[in-house]
C-alpha positions as CSV (number, residue, x, y, z in Angstrom):
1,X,0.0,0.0,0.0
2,X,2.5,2.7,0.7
3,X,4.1,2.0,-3.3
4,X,0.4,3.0,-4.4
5,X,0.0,6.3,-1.5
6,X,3.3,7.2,-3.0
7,X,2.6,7.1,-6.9
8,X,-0.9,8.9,-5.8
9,X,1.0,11.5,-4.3
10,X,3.1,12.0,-7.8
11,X,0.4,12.1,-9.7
12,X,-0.8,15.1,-7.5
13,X,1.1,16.2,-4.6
14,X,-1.1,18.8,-3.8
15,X,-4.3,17.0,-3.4
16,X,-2.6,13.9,-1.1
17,X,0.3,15.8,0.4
18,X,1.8,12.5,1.7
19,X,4.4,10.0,0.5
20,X,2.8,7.3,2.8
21,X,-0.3,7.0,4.5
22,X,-0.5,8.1,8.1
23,X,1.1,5.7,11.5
24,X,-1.5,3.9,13.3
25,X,-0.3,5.9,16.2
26,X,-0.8,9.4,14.5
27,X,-4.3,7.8,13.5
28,X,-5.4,6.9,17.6
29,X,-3.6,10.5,18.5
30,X,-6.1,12.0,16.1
31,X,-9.3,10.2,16.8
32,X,-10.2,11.0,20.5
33,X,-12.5,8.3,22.2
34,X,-13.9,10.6,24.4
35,X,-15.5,13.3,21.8
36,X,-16.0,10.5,19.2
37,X,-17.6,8.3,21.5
38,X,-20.1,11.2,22.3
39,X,-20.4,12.3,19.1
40,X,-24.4,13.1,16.6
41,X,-22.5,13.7,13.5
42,X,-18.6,13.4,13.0
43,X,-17.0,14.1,9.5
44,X,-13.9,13.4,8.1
45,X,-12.0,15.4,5.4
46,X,-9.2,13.9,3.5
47,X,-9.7,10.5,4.2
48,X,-7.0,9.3,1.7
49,X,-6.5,4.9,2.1
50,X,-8.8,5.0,5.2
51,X,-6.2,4.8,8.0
52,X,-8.5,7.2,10.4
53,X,-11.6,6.6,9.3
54,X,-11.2,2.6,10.2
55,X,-10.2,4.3,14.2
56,X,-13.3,6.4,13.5
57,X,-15.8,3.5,12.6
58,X,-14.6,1.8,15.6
59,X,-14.7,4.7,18.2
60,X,-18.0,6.0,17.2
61,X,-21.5,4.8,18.6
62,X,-24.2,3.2,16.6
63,X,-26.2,6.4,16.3
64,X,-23.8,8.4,14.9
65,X,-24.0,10.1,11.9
66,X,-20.4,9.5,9.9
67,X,-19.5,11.8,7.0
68,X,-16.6,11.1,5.0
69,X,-15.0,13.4,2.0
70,X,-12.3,12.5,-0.1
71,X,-11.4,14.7,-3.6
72,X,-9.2,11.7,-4.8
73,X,-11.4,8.7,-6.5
74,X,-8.4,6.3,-6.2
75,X,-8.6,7.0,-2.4
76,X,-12.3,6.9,-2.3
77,X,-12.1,3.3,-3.4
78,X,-9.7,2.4,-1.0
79,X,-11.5,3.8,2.1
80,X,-14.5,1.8,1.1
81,X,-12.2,-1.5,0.7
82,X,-10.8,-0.7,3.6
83,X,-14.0,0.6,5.6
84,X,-17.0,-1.2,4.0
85,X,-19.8,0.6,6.4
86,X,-18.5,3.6,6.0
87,X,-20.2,5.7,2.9
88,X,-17.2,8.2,1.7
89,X,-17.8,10.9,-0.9
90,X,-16.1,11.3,-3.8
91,X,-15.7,15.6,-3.2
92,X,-13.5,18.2,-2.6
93,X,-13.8,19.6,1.1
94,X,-15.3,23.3,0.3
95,X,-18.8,20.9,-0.2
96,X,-18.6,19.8,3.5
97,X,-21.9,21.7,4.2
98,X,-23.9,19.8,1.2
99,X,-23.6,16.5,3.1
100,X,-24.4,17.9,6.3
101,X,-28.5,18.9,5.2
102,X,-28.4,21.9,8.0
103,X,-26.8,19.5,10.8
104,X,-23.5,20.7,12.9
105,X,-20.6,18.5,13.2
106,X,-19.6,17.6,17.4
107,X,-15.8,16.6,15.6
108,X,-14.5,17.3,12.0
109,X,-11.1,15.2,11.7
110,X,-9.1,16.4,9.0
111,X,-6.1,14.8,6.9
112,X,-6.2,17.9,4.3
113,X,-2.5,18.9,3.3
114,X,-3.2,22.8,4.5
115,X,0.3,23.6,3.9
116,X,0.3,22.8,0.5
117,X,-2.5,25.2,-0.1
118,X,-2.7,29.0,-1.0
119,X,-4.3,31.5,1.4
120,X,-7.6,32.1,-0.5
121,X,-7.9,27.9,-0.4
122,X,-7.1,27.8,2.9
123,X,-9.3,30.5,4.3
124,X,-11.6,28.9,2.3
125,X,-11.5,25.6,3.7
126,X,-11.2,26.5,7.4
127,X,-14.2,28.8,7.0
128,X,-16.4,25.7,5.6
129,X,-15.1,23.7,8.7
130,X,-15.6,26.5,11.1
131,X,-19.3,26.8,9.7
132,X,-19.6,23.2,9.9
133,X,-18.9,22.6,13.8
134,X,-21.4,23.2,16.4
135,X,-21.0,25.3,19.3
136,X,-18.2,24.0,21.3
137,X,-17.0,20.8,18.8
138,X,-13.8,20.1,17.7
139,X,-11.8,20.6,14.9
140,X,-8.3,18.2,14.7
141,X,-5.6,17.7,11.9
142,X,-2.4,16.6,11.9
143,X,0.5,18.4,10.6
144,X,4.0,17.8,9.9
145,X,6.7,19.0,12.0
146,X,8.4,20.2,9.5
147,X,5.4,22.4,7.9
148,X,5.7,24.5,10.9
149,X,8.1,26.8,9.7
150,X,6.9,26.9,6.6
151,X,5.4,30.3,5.5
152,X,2.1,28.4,4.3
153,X,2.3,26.5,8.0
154,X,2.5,29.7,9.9
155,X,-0.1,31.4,8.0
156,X,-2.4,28.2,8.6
157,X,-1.8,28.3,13.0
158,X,-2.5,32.2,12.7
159,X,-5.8,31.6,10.9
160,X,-6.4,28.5,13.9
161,X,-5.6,31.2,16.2
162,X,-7.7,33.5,15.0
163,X,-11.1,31.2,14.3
164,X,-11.0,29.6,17.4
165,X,-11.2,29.8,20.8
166,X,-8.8,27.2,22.3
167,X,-5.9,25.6,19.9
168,X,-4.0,23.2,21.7
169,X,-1.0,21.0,19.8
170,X,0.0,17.2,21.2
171,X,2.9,15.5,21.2
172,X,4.9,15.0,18.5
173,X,4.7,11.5,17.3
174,X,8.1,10.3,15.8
175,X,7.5,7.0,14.2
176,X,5.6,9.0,11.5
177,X,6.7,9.4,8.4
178,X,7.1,12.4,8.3
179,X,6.8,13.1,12.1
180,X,3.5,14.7,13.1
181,X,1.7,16.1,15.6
182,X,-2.4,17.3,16.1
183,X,-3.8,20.5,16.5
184,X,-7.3,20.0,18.8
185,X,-9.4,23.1,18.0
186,X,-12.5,24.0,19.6
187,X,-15.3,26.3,18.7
């Protein structure tokens, strides 16, 4: 599998931003029991081979409504190999809302490469997912360690800063590829 995340991410390095798919211990850093346990509607953006939304599936209760967006069809295919129950969308991100039918999400988990992205794409984005939370739900995406000194990684922790009203990072986790950590926003 990581041969095929890696020729996906030739083809288009902008729309997978990863050489490999994501550790298993990035994925249970990103998916928190406690809110996804809890959790009416949860939605995941950037699902690429399925990685989280497998830790998703499996944290989540039965009523739960589970909403899952990928832009790459490849990926979309391989999330619903991988994750048979879950029903992913073959979309970009900026149509979050569409699949939502006037509901608010308790948790959006993201795998979106924001560095990668310009600052109208970004604001874009981050104002769909802002729109998309309820009062009070969470908003977490990894990021590589390395993006953070990147202008465009900068520029995306400002905007975090600036949209919501607690940004907390976690620990790095090292045996990612590339090493990674999580930002937990809330609204």
């Amino acid at each position: 599998m990581p041969l095929d995340f890696f020729r996906q991410f030739v083809l288009n390095p902008l729309k997978t931003g990863a050489i490999v798919p994501s550790s298993d211990q990035l994925a249970q850093l990103i998916t928190p029991l406690k809110v996804l346990g809890s959790a009416k509607v949860a939605m995941e953006l950037g699902c690429g081979t399925g990685v989280f939304t497998e830790k998703i599936l499996n944290k989540i209760n039965e009523k739960t409504n589970f909403i899952a967006i990928e832009i790459n069809s490849h990926f979309v295919k391989k999330t619903q190999d991988r994750c048979p129950k879950a029903i992913v969308f073959h979309d970009t991100a900026l149509n979050a809302k569409k699949y939502l039918k006037d509901k608010k999400c308790d948790i959006i988990v993201s795998g979106l490469p924001f560095v990668g992205f310009n600052r109208v794409l970004q604001e874009e984005l981050l104002n769909v997912i802002f729109s998309s939370l309820s009062t009070n739900g969470k908003f977490l995406i990894f990021a590589y360690v390395h993006g953070t000194i990147l202008p465009a990684g900068m520029r995306f922790r400002e905007k975090l800063n600036f949209l919501f009203r607690e940004v907390k990072r976690t620990n790095i986790v090292w045996k990612n590829l590339p090493p990674a950590f999580v930002y937990v926003c809330t609204k």
